[in-house]
N, C-alpha and C positions, 0 to 999 in steps of 0.2 A: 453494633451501633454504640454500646456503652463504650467498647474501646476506641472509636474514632472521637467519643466526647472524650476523652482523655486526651488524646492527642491533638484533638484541637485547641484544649486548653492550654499545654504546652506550648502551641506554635503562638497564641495569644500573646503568652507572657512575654517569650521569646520574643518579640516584637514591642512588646511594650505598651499594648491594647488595653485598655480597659474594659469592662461587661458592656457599662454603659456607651461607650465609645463602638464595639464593636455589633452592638444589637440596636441600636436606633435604629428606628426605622424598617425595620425588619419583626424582629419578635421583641417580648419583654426581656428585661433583665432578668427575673427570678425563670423565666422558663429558658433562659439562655444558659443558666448557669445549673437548671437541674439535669441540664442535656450535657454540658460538662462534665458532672459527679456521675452519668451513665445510669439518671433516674428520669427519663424521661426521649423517645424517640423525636427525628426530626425529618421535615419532606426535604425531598432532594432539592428542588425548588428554593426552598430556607437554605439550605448548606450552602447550595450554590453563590446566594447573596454574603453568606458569611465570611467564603472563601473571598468574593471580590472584596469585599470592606477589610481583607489582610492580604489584599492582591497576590493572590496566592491561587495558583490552579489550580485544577481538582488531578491533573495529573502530577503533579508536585505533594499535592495533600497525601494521594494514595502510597505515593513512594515513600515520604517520613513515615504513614502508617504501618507498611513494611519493613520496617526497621532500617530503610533505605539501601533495600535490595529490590533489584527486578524482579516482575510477577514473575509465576508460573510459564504463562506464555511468552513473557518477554526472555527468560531463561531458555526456553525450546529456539525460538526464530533465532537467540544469538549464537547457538551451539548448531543450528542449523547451516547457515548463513557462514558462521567458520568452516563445517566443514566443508562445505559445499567449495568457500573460496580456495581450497586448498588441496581438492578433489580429493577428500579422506572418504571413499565410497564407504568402509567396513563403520567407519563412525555413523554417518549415514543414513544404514540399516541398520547399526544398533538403535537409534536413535528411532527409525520406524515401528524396528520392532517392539519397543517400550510405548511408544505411541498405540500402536495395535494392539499391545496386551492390557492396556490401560482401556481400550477400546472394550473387548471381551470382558473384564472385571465388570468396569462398572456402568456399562452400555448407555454411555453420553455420548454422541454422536461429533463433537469438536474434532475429541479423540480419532475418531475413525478420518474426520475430515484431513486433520493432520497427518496422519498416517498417510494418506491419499498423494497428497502434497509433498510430502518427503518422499514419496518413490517416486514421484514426475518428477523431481530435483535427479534422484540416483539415476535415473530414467536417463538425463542427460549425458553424465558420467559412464554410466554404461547401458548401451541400446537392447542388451540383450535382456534386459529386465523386460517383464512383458507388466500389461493392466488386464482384468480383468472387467466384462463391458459392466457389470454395478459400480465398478469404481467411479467410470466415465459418467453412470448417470447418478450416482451419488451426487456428484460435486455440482456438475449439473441442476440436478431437480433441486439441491439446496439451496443454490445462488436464485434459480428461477422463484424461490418460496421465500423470501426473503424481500421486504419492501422497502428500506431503506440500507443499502451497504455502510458498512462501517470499513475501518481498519483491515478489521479480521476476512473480510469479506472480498475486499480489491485483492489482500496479499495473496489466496487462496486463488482465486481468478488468476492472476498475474503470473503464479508460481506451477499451475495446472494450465493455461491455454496451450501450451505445446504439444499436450495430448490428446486435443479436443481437435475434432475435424474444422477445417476451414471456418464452415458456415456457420457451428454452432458457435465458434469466437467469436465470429462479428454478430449475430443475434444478442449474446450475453455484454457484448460491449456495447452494443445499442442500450440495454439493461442499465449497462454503468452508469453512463451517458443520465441517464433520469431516476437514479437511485441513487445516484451520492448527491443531488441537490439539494436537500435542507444540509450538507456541510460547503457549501461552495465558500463559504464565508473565512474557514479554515485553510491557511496556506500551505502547513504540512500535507492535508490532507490533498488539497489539488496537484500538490505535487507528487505523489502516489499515484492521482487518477491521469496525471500527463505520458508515467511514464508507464504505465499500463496500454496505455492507448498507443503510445508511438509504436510499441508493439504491435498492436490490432493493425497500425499502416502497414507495418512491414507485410504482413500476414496478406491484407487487402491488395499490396501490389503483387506480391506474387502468386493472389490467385487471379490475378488479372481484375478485381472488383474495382474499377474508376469511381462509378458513383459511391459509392462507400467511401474508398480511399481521399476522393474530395472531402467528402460529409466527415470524416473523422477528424481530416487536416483543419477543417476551417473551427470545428469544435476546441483540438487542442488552442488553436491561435487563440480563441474566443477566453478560454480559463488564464491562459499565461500573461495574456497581454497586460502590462504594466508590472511583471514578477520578476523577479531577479535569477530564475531558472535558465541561468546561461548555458550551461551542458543542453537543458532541454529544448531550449531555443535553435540551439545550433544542432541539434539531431534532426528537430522539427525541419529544418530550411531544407537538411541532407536530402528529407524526404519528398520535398517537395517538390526536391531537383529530381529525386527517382521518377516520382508522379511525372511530371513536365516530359520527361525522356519517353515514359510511357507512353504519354500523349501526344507525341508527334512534337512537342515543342522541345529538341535534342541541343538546341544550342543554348536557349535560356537554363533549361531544365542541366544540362554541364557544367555551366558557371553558376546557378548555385549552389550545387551539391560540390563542387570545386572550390566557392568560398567557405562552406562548412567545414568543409575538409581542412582547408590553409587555418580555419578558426580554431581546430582541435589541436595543429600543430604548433600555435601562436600559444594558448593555453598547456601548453608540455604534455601532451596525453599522446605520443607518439604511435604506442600500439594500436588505440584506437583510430586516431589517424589512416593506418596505413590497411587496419581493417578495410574503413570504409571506400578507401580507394581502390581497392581488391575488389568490391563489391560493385563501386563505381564500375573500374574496365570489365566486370564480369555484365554488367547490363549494357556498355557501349557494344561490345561486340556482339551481344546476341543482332540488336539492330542490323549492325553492322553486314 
């Protein structure tokens, strides 16, 4: 705490605040400025107001407090994430296994969660990785004990459903669904929980779940609506043309997973394009 009054007082200056200009109305001057010198602690609450009155975020704050480097975790999810994009399996494991040993030191369970997380990634990359069933209800029993999801919480779901049996996905995305609600106000954030879900469709159509697969469709619609989530928009319609085809409605349910399709191809994402059309003739002809 004394070192973030440091640091706030720099960003003060840096802007050109004065005590009095920045504590009105909030706290006093002299207890603004002992919290400064790092003689005197502050509620998060107070911070909160101090950062809006230097409109300044608190994810903004914490990054100058880092000397404007990513956390810890934000360091892991981006070395994850490369390598993941790049199918570097042996970085991977390194990377698990640094997680898992950080796990056994100093037995904080993040650790282990992580670790978790990163082998359902290598998981992808190569099938013949196996999980062991604590792992499954690790991740599990943690997202179920958990009353409000954050961040850490969707990505960990999002990055683990592929190894979770059918049912227990869409149980835990029902969870979502009424866990991330005190952040619905957050657009980042809805945009994490959209594309979590569009997942959960994919999942619900082929395990033949309708009522679900409705019940998640009309939830995503319900978050996006009025958001600039054009990718997710146009995934969402893809699926609705799956649903519709599912449901006996094969010509509506064509043309729109068919304009999704022309949409992906309008916006230059060709591969993904021509995915989704692979996937398309792969459910016309099962009908068929």
């Amino acid at each position: 705490m004394n070192y973030l009054g440091y640091v706030f007082r720099d960003i003060r200056l840096s802007k050109n605040y004065s005590l009095k200009e920045v504590s009105k109305g909030i706290i006093s001057v002299s207890f603004l400025s002992k919290f400064e010198r790092g003689n005197s602690d502050i509620s998060l609450s107070k911070f909160s107001l101090l950062l809006d009155r230097l409109n300044l975020t608190l994810e903004e704050f914490m990054f100058i407090s880092n000397d404007y480097k990513p956390t810890h975790l934000e360091n892991i999810l981006n070395n994850i994430k490369r390598a993941y994009e790049n199918n570097d399996l042996a970085l991977l494991l390194k990377i698990e296994e640094e997680e898992h040993g950080k796990w056994l030191k100093y037995n904080i369970t993040s650790y282990l969660y992580n670790s978790i997380m990163i082998k359902a990634l290598a998981h992808n990359l190569d099938p013949t990785i196996i999980f062991q069933k604590d792992d499954l209800i690790n991740i599990s029993d943690y997202l179920f004990s958990v009353d409000n999801w954050g961040f850490y919480e969707i990505m960990l779901f999002g990055n683990t459903m592929h190894i979770l049996n059918k049912d227990l996905v869409i149980t835990l995305s029902k969870e979502l669904t009424q866990k991330t609600e005190v952040y619905k106000n957050i657009k980042k954030f809805n945009e994490e929980v959209i594309k979590v879900l569009l997942n959960t469709i994919v999942f619900c159509v082929e395990a033949n779940k309708g009522k679900e697969t409705h019940q998640f469709i009309q939830y995503v619609e319900k978050i996006s609506e009025g958001t600039d989530f054009y990718f997710e928009k146009t995934k969402l319609m893809f699926l609705k043309g799956i649903y519709n085809i599912a449901s006996g409605n094969q010509t509506i349910g064509t043309e729109m997973a068919q304009n999704a399709i022309q949409t992906m191809r309008f916006l230059g994402d060709i591969n993904l394009a021509n995915n989704h059309e692979l996937y398309l003739e792969e459910k016309l002809a099962v009908i068929k």
